[in-house]
SEDREN-792554 format. One record per residue: residue in one letter; x, y, z of N, C-alpha, C, CB in turn. Coordinates in steps of 0.2 Angstrom, whole numbers, plus 2048, in hexadecimal, padded with zeros to 3 digits. Glycine has a CB too. Layout:
residues N
AXYZXYZXYZXYZ...
***
This chain:
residues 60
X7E47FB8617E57FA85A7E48018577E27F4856X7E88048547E580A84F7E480A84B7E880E84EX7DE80E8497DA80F8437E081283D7D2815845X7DE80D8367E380F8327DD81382C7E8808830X7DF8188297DB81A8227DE81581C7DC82381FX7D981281C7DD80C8187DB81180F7D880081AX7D681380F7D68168077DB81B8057CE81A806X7DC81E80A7E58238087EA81E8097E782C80FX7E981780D7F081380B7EF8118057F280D80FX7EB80D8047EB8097FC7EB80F7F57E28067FAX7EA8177F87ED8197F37F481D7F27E981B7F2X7F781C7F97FF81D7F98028177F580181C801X8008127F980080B7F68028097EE7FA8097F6X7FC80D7EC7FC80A7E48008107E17F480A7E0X8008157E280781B7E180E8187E28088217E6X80E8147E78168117EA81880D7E681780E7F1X8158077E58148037DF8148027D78108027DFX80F8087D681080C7D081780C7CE80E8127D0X81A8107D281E8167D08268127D181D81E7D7X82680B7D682A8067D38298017CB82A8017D9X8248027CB8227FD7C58257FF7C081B7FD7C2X8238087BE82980E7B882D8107BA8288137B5X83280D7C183980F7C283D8097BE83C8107CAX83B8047BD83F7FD7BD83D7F67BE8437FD7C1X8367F67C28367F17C682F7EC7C38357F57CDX82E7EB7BF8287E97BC8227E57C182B7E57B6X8267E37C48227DE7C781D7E07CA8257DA7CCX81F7E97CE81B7EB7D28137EB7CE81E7F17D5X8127EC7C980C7EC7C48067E77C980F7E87BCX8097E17CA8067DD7CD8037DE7D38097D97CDX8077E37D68087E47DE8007EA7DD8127E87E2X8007EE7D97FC7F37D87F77F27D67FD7F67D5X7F27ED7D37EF7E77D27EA7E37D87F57E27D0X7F07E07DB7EE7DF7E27EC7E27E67F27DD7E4X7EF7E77E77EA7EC7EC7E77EE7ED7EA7EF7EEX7E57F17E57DF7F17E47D67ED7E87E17EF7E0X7DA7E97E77D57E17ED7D57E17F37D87D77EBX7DB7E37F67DD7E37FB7D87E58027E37E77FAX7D77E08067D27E580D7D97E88107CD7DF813X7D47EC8167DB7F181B7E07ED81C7D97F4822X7DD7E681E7E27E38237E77E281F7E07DB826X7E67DD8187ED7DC8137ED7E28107ED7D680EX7EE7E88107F07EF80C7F77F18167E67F880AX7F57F08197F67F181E7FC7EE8207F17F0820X7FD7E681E8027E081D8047E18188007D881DX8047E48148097E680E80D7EB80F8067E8808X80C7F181180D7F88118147F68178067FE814X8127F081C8177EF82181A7EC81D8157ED826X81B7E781A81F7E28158247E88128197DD80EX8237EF80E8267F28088287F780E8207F4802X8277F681482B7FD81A82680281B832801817X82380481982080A81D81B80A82182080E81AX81D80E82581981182A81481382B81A81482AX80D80D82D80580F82F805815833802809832X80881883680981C83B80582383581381B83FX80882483080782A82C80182982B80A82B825X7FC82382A7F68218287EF82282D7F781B826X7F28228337EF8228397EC82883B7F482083FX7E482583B7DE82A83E7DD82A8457D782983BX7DB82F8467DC83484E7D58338507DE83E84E
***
């Protein structure tokens, strides 16, 4: 299993989220919220849920 930097996901995360919330998308607010709380595992089950790629996140 690869080690993920889960603190530079959650805060890709919350940028990605953000940044839907003041395109249009209000809901995401919630989503940014949430992750906040989030442990690695479910920051990790989200990021896959919304498409991208743990692979960028991944420590060597």
């Amino acid at each position: 299993m690869a080690k993920i930097d889960t603190e530079e996901l959650r805060d890709y995360l919350e940028d990605y989220c953000g940044t839907a919330a003041f395109s249009g998308f209000p809901a995401a607010l919630l989503d940014v919220a949430d992750i906040d709380d989030m442990d690695g595992h479910e920051l990790c089950e989200k990021a896959e849920d919304l498409g991208i790629d743990l692979e960028r996140f991944r420590v060597d």
